[in-house]
C-alpha positions in Angstrom: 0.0 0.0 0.0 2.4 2.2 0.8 4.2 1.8 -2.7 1.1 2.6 -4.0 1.0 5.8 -2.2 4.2 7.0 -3.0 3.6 5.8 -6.5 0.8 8.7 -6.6 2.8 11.1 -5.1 5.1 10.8 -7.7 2.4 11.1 -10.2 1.1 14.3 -8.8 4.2 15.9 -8.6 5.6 15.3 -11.9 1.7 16.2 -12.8 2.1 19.5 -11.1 5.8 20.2 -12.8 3.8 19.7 -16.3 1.3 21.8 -15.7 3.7 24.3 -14.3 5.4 24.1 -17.6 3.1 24.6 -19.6 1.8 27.8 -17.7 5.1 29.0 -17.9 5.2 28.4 -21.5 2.0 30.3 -21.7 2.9 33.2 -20.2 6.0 33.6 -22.1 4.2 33.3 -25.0 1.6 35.7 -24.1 4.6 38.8 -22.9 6.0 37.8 -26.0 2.6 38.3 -27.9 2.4 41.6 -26.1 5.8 42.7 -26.8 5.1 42.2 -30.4 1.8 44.4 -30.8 4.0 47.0 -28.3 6.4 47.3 -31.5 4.1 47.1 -34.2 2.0 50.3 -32.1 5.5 52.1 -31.9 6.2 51.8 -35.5 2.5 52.6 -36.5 3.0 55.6 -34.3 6.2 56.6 -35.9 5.0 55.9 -39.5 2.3 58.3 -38.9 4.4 60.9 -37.4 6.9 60.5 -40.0 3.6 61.8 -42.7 2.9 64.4 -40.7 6.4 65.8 -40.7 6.5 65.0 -44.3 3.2 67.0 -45.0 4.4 69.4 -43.0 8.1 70.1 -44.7 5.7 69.9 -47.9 3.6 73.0 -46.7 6.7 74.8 -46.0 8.6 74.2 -49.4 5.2 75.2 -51.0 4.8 78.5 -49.0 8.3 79.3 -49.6 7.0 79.0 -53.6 4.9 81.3 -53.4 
């Protein structure tokens, strides 16, 4: 019986260690999700400021036309 028991234990803990894996695993995955949409914001952001300036510089070499 008592093989039995630890037999179990055993079980459970390498049970626990998987599933402690795999939640590790998930959460990596889900920073490095996050991470990802962080730089593809930032370069959206910077895309769109970088038309804006180039509008602007536009404006200014038309203004200086006239």
């Amino acid at each position: 019986m008592q093989a039995g028991l630890t037999d179990a234990a055993a079980l459970a803990v390498i049970s626990n260690a998987d599933a402690t894996t795999a939640a590790t695993a998930a959460a990596v995955a889900n920073a490095t999700d996050a991470a990802a949409l962080d730089i593809a914001a930032a370069a959206a952001a910077t895309a769109a400021a970088n038309a804006v300036i180039t509008a602007n510089q536009s404006d200014a070499a038309a203004l200086q036309i006239c």
